[in-house]
N, C-alpha and C positions, 0 to 999 in steps of 0.2 A: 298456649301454655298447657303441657301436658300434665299429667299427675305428681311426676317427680318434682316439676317445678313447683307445684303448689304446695306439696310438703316441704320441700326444702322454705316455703315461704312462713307455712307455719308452723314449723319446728328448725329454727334456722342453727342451736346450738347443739344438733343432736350432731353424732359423729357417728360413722355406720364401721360396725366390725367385721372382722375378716371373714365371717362367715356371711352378713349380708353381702360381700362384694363379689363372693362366691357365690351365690345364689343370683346378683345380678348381670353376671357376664353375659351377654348375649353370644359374645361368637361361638359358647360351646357347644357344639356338636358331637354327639353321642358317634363315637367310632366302633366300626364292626372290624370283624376277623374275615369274612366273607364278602370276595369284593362287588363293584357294583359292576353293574352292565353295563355297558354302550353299545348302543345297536343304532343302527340307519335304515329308515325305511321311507317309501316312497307313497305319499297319502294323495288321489285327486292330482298325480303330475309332479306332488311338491316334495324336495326333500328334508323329513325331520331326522332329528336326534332324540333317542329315548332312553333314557337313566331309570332303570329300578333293580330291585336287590335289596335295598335299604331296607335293613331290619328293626330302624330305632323309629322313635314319635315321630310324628306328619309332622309337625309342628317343625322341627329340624330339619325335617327333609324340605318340608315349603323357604326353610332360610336360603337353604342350599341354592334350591332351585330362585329364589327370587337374586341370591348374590350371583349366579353364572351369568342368568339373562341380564343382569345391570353391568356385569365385566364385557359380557359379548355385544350390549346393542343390541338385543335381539326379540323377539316375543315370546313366546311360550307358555306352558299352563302346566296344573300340578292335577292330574288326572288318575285314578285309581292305584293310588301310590308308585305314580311314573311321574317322571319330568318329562313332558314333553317338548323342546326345543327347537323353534323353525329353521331350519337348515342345516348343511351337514357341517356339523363344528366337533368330528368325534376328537380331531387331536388339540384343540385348544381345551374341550372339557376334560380328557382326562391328563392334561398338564394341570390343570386346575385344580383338579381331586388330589394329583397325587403332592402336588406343594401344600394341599392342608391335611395326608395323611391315609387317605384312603385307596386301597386296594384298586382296580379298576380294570376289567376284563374289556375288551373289544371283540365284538361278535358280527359275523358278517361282515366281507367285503374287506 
């Protein structure tokens, strides 16, 4: 039971206003004018993918990155405000970016 659930337990006739649902949205993500990166590089043999650029909170950039690796299957890490992603997936990420809005350069290769 997370915290939402325990409030709603003990304040079950509260109604939340449009500005709490505003503020509770998760999918928002801070969009920039400048796009992001994708680059491919080869670490130890192996090939990644690496997204940075992203000028807004970590905090959205870590959503980012935890919703591509849960669409791709795949591992990766949020490393000095990079995505790092294990394998070369630059055209399924930036089909990804660009259906939620975001700019998105490809670099190298």
């Amino acid at each position: 039971m997370d915290l939402k659930d325990q409030l709603k337990n003990l304040f079950p006739d509260h109604e939340h206003t449009e500005e709490e649902k505003d503020l509770t949205n998760e999918n928002d993500i801070w969009m920039q004018d400048d796009p992001i990166i994708c680059k491919y590089e080869k670490r130890k043999g192996k090939p990644i993918t690496i997204l940075e650029g992203y000028t807004g909170a970590d905090k959205d950039f870590k959503k980012l990155a935890k919703e591509i690796k849960t669409k791709l299957s795949v591992g990766g890490s949020f490393k000095d405000d990079r995505i790092i992603i294990q394998g070369d997936y630059r055209n399924k990420i930036m089909e990804i970016l660009k259906e939620k809005g975001f700019k998105v350069k490809r670099v190298g290769g």
